[in-house]
BABAMAR-865192 format. One record per residue: residue in three letters; x, y, z of N, C-alpha, C in turn. Coordinates in steps of 0.2 Angstrom, whole numbers, plus 5000, padded with zeros to 4 digits. Each point is the difference from the previous one (the first is absolute). Last residue first. Layout:
BEGIN
alaXYZXYZXYZ;...
***
This chain:
BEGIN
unk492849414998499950095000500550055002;unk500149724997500050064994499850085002;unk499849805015500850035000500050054994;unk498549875015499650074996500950024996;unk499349815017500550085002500050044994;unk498949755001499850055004500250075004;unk501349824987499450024996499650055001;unk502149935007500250064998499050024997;unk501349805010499750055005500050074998;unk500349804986499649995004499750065004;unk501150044976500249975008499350005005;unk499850044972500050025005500249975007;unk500849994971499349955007500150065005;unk500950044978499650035002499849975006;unk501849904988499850055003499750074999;unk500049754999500250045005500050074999;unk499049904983499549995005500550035008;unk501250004979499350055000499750005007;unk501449814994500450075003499650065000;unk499149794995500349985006500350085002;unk499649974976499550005007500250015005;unk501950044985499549965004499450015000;unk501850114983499949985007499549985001;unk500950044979500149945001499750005008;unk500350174984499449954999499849945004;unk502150154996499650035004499649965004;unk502049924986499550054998499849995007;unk502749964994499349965001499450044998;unk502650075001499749984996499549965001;unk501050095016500149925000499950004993;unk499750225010500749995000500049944996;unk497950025000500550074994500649985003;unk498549915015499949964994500550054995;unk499750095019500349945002500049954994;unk499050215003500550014997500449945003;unk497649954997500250044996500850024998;unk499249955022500049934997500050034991;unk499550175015500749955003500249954995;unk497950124995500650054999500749955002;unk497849935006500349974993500350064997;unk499750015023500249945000499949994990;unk499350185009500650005003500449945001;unk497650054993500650034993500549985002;unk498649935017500149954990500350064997;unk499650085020500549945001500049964994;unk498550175000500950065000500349915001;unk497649955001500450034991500650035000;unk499049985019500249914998500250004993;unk499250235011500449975006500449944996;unk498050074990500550034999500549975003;unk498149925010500149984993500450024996;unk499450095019500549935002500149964994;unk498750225001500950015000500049945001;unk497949994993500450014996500650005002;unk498749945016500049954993500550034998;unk499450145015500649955003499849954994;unk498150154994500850044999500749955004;unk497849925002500150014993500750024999;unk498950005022500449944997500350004993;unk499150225007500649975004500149934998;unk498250154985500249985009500749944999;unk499950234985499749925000500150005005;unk500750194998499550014992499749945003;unk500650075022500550014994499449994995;unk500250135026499749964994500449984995;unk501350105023499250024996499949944994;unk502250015013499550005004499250044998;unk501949804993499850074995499550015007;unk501149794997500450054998499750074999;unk499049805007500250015003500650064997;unk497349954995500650014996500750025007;unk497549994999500449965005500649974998;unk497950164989500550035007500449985004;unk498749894981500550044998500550065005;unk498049835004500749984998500450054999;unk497950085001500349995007500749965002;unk498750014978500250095004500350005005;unk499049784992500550034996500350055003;unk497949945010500949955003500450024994;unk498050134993500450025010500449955001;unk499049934980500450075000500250025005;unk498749825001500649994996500450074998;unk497950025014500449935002500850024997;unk498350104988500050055005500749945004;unk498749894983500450064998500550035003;unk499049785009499850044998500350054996;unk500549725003500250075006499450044996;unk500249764998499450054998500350065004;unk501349804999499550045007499550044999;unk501549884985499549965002499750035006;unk501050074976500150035007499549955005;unk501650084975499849925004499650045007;unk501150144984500049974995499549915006;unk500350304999500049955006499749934994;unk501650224997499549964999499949945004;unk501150295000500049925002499449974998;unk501750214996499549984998500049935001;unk501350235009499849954999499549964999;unk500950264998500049955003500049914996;unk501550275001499949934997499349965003;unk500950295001499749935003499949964993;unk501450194995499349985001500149935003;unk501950155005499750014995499349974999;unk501549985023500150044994499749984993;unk499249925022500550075004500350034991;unk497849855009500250024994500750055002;unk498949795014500050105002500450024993;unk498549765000500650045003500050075000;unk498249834990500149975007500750065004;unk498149964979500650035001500050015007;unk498649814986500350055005500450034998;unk498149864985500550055000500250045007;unk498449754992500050085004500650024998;unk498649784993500450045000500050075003;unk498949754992499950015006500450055000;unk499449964975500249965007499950045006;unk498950084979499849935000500449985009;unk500450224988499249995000499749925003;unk502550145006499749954994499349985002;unk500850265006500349925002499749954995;unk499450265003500849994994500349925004;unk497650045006500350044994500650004996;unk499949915027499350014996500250064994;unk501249965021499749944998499349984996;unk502450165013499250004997500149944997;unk501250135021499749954996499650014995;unk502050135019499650014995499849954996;unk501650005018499349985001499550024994;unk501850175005499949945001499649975001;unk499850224987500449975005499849925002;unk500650144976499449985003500349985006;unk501650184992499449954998499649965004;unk501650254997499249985001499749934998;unk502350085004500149984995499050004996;unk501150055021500250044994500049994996;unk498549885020500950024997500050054995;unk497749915000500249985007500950004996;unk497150084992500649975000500450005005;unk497950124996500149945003500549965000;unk499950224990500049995009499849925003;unk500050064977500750005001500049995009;unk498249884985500150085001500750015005;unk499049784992499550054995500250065003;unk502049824999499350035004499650054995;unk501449784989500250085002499250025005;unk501449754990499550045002500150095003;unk501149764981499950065005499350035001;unk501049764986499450045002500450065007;unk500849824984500250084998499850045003;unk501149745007499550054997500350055000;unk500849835012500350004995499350024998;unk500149925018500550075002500050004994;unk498349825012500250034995500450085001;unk499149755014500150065000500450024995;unk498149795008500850024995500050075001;unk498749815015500050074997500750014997;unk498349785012500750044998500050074995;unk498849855023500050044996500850044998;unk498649765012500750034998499650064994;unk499749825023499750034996500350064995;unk500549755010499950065002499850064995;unk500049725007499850054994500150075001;unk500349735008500350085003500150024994;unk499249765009499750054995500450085002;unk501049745008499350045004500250064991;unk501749865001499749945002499350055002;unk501750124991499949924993499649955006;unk500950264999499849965007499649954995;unk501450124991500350035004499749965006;unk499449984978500749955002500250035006;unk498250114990499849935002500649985001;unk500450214996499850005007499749925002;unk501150064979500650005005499449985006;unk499050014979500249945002500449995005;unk498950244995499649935003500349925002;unk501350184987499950035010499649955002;unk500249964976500849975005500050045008;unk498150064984499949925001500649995004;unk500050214994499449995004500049925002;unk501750074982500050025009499649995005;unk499549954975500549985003500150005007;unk498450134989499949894999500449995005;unk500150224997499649975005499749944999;unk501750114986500049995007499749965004;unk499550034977500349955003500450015007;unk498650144993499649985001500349915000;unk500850224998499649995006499849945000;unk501450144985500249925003499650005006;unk499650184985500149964997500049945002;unk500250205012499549985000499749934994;unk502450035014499750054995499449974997;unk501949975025499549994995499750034995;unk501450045018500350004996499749964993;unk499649985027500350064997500049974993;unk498349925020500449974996500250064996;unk498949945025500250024996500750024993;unk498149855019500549974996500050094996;unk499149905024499850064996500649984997;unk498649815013500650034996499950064994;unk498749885025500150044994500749994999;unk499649905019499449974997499850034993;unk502549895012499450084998499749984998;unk501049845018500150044991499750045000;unk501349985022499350004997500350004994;unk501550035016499949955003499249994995;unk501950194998499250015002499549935004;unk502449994988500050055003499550035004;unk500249804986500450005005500050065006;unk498649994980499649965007500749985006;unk500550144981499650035001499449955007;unk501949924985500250065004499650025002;unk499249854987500349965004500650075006;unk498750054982499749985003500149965007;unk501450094980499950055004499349985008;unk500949824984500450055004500050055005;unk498549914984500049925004500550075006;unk499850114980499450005005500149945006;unk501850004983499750065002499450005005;unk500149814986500750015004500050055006;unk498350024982499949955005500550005005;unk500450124981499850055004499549945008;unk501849994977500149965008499350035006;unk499950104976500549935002500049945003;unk498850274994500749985005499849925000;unk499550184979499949955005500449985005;unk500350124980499950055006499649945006;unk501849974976499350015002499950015008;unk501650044976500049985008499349995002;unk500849934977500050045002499749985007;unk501149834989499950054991499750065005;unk501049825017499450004994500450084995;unk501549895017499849984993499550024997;unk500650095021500749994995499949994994;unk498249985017499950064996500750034997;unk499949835014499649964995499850064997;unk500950005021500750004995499549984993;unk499750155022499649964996500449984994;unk500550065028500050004993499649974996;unk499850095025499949944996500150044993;unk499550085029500350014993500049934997;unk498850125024500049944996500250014993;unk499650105027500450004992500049954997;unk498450145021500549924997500150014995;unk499350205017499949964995500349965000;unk499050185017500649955000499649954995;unk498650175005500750054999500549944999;unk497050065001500849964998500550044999;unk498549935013500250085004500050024990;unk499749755012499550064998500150084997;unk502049794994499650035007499450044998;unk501649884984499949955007499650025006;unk499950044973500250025005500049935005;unk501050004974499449995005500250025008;unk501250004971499950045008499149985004;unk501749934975499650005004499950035006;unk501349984975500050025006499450005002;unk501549914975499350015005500250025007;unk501350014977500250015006499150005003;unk501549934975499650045003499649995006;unk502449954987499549995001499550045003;unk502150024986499850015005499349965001;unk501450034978500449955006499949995009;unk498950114975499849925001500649975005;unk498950264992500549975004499749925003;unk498850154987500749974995500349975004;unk498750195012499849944992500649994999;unk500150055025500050024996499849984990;unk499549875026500350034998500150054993;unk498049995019500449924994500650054999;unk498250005024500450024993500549954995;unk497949985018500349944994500550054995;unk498450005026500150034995500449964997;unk498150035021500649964999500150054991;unk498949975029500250054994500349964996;unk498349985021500449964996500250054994;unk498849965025499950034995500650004997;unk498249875018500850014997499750034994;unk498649935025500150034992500850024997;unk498149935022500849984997499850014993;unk498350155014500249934999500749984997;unk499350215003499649985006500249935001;unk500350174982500649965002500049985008;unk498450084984500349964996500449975005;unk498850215002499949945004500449955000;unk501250224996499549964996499749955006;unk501250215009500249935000499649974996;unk500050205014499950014992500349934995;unk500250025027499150024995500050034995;unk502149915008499649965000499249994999;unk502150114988499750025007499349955000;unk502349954984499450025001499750025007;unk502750004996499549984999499350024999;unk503150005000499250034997499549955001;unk502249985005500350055000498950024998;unk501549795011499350014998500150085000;unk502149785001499450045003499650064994;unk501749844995499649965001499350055005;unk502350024991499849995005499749965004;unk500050124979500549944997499949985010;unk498950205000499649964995500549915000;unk501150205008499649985008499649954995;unk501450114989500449945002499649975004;unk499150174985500349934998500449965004;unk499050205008499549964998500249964998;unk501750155004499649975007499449934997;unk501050154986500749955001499649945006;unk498850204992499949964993500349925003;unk500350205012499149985001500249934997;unk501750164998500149945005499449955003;unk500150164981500649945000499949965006;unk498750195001499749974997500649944998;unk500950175014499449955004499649964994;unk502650094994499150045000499649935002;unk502750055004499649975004499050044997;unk502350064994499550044998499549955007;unk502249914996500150055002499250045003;unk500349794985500049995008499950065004;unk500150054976499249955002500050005007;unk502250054990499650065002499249995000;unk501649834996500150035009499750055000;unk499349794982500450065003500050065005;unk499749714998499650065000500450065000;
***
């Protein structure tokens, strides 16, 4: 760090220094207030993030990277990690956005979540990044059925069904919003303030969908987010599904205000990222280790993808990527 950062000592660096190291810790920088607390979380309930970046086009020597996140507590603040290559997207003709292994996954997170709580969950709140309205619909062949096969192998001799709502979260649009008048806006910038919803008009006439903009706009136009509710066995309401989305997005341990997405979504992405610096870093290694031998690149493992990215035992639930 340079010593004119150490020097200056600004309370926001040290804000930022504090939440990351007290979060990897394992303690609790942010929670919801118990009387603003969705009903939802009256009973055991897991809330789950998960995302699938791929590598760059063209590039056929990296794999592409699934991450998963499920809480352990009510509050939520203490997640589980769960990383996984996907090396069967090495060979297809293009990447696909499906997670894989997402049974594996769920067995997993599941199995951290009754360690920790001593209960299954009687909900799975399942939010999914990175999906295009296109692939809805083999997502939800797919993934929906691989959440349900993990929970009957979870308990193979009694019926444990829990009740699952999945939602795709979308950052990849054009849609902005502006106030109907400059004084109702919020920052220097006047935009829409937080919590701002709509769900009606400018959303898909057919699926279950609303538009948040969920964060404090500090520079240029607020982004929000477009979520689709693709599965829901709770029959949540509108109103329901919007408020636990809103309310996630306050339980961001890095950031002491709202983000664009709720929280599980965003620890999917960094630990998904996080596994991507260790596959560049390991087929950069083995790369300049094949050029001195004369060998090729192409040749690394399985076995060697899959290390490294695995996550250490006692690194699961220490959030190590924030």
């Amino acid at each position: 760090m340079d010593n004119n950062v150490v020097k200056k000592c600004n309370p926001a660096l040290v804000t930022n220094l504090c939440q990351k190291m007290n979060t990897k810790l394992c303690g609790t920088n942010n929670r919801l207030l118990s009387q603003e607390k969705p009903a939802i979380f009256l009973k055991p309930v897991i809330i789950i993030g998960a995302d699938v970046p791929h590598p760059a086009p063209g590039d056929k020597h990296r794999p592409s990277i699934a991450a998963c996140v499920g809480s352990l507590d009510p509050i939520p603040s203490s997640f589980h990690t769960s990383v996984r290559v996907q090396m069967e997207d090495l060979t297809a003709t293009s990447r696909v956005e499906i997670i894989r292994d997402l049974k594996d996954f769920m067995k997993d997170l599941l199995k951290a979540f009754y360690r920790a709580t001593k209960h299954k969950p009687e909900r799975i709140i399942f939010y999914r990044d990175g999906v295009s309205e296109g692939q809805f619909m083999e997502v939800r062949n797919h993934e929906v059925s691989a959440i349900r096969l993990a929970c009957q192998e979870m308990s193979p001799n009694e019926t444990y069904e829990p009740a699952l709502t999945f939602t795709v979260v979308q950052k990849r649009h054009h849609t902005r919003f502006m106030p109907a008048s400059d004084r109702d806006g919020v920052c220097k910038c006047r935009n829409v303030p937080p919590g701002t919803t709509v769900d009606s008009v400018v959303t898909h006439p057919l699926n279950f969908n609303f538009i948040l903009c969920s964060h404090f706009g500090i520079q240029g136009t607020s982004k929000p987010s477009h979520y689709y509710i693709v599965w829901d066995d709770s029959n949540f309401s509108a109103d329901d599904l919007q408020k636990l989305s809103f309310y996630l997005c306050y339980t961001y341990a890095q950031c002491a205000r709202s983000v664009s997405i709720p929280a599980p979504v965003y620890y999917a992405h960094l630990a998904a990222y996080r596994a991507k610096s260790h596959v560049i870093s390991k087929v950069d290694v083995s790369s300049s280790s094949s050029d001195s031998s004369g060998g090729s690149a192409d040749l690394i493992t399985t076995s060697q993808y899959v290390q490294a990215v695995k996550v250490l035992d006692n690194l699961q639930t220490a959030m190590y990527f924030v």
